[in-house]
C-alpha positions, 0 to 999 in steps of 0.5 A, a space after each residue: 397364621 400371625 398377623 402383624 403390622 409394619 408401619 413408619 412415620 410416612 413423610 409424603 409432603 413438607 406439609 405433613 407435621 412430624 407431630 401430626 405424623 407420629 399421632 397416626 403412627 400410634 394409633 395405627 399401632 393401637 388399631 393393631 393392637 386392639 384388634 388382635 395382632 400378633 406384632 407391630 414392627 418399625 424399621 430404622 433410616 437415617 437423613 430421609 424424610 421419607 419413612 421416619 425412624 432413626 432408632 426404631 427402640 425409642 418408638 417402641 418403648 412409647 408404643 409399649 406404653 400406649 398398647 396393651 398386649 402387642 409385641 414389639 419388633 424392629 423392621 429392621 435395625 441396620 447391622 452395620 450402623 451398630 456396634 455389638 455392645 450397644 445393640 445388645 444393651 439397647 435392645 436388652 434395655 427395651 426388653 426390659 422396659 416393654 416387659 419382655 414384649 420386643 421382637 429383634 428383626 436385624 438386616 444389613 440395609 439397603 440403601 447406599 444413601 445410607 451407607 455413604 453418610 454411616 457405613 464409611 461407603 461400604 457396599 451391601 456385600 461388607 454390609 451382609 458381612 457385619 450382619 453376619 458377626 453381629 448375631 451371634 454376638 448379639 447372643 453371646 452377650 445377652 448370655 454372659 462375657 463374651 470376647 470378640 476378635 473379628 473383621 469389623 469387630 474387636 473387643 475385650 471380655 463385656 457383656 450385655 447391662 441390663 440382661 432382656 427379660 426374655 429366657 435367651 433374649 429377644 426373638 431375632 429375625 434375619 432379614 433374607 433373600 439369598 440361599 446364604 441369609 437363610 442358612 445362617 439364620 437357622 444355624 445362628 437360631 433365628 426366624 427369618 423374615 421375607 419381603 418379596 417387594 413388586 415381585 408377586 406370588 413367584 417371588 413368594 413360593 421361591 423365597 419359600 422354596 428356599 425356606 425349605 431348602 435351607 430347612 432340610 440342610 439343618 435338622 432339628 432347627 425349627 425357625 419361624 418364616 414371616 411374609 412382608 408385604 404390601 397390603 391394601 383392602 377396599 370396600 369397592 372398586 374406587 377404593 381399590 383404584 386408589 389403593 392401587 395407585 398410591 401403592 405405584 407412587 410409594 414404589 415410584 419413590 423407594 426406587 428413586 431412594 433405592 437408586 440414589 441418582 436424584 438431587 436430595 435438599 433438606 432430606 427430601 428427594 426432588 419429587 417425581 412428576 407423574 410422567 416420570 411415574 407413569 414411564 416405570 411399567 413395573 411400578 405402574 398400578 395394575 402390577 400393583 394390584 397383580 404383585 401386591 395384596 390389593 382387593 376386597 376383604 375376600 380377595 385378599 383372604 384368599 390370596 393369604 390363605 395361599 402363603 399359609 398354605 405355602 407354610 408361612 407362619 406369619 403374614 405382616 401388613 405392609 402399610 406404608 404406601 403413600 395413601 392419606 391416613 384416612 385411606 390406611 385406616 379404612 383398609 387396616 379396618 376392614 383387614 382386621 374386621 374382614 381378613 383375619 376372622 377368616 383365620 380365626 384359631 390358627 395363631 
């Protein structure tokens, strides 16, 4: 099994300098990268001073500066806030730059905040639809001309300038969910990436299930699967209570972004109250520490080593969670000191 990290500048106060924040970004990325990690990945979000990364390829192509052999993933770009040709010369350009080292994950988004400020107020249903013309687009045009007369998009005979470095280009990676996200993913030659968010070890074995199903209806095509989740390791019980509930505020919070129903100034959504919080059962610690990979370093080795079971290829760590910095590094220390030697030889 891989093992990868997905991180972004997490903006928790207005104390927290973006300078400050970027410097833990990297050298997060550099423990990943030391420590024999497969991938990093970092997304993209716009307006929200909350997970920081309007153009995940600009923190990429520094990261490939700064790290040695880890390869390089977007988690993810948004489709429909891209046009084809841009999203092909960008990413091509970042190949290029990162010496074949970028992973390309693609997701129609999730926040309506987002859409109402880039996508014209279009909804997830139109958003999944211009997902579904950018890939194969995206691959027409790394392989040569390629003229395209869709729905949302509509171009004379271009192609991608400058070429990836990578045979095909880079790996792309379909975020999905449905029956439908999986099907197209393998048609269209791509890995597909999964994130079961609070929903716990069913959601795991159903977006699995569906993995398979999707599999068995297209013969001959061999895509990788990778597990999004949120992860946190401690030494003691202390650590783990902690854990636990900086993990309830992080989901505390994406829900109210999710939801889009709070007064938002400057970027910054009006806080909740810890008794707003504590209100929200499914967020509340203890589903954290059920529905999420927090424990001990066995703990958590033998709950991964259930998805590997399963037949998950890779399993990323999740590390945004609304802990201090000092916290993160303690628990992404002891994952890669005391989680992955447990699957030594399986990448």
């Amino acid at each position: 099994m891989d093992f990868s990290l997905f991180v972004h500048m997490e903006r928790l106060s207005v104390k927290d300098s973006y300078s400050e924040l970027h410097d833990q970004f990297i050298e997060l990325a550099q423990m990943a990268d030391a420590g024999g990690m497969r991938t990093v990945w970092t997304g993209e979000h716009h307006a929200m001073d909350f997970t920081i990364s309007p153009n995940p390829f600009l923190l990429l192509t520094e990261l490939s500066q700064k790290t040695e052999q880890i390869r390089l993933g977007t988690g993810t770009v948004v489709a429909p806030f891209w046009h084809p040709l841009r999203l092909a010369g960008e990413a091509a350009m970042t190949d290029l730059i990162t010496k074949g080292r970028l992973e390309l994950g693609i997701a129609r988004g999730a926040y309506s905040f987002e859409y109402e400020r880039l996508g014209g107020g279009m909804d997830a249903w139109t958003a999944g639809e211009h997902l579904r013309e950018m890939v194969p687009a995206l691959k027409a045009l790394w392989a040569g001309d390629y003229a395209m007369e869709g729905k949302y998009y509509t171009f004379p005979s271009s192609t991608a300038v400058p070429k990836p470095v990578q045979a095909g280009g880079p790996p792309v990676w379909v975020a999905a969910r449905d029956p439908n996200s999986f099907d197209f993913a393998m048609k269209n030659d791509c890995h597909i990436q999964v994130t079961p968010l609070w929903h716990g070890d069913e959601e795991v074995v159903d977006l699995m299930t569906k993995f398979k199903e999707a599999k068995a209806l297209n013969s001959g095509k061999s895509p990788k699967i990778m597990l999004l989740n949120h992860t946190a390791v401690g030494e003691n019980e202390a650590d783990i209570v902690q854990d636990a509930n900086d993990m309830s505020r992080f989901y505390c919070t994406f829900g109210a972004w999710f939801r889009n129903e709070r007064p938002i100034a400057n970027g910054r959504m009006k806080e909740l109250s810890n008794e707003e919080m504590a209100k929200v059962d499914m967020f509340s610690p203890e589903n954290m520490r059920k529905n999420n990979v927090v424990g001990t370093p066995d703990q958590v080795t033998q709950r991964i080593k259930s998805y590997k079971a399963m037949g998950y290829d890779e399993y990323s760590y999740w590390i945004d969670s609304c802990a201090s910095f000092k916290d993160k590094k303690r628990s992404l220390r002891l994952f890669i000191d005391e989680v992955m030697p447990n699957f030594k030889g399986d990448a």
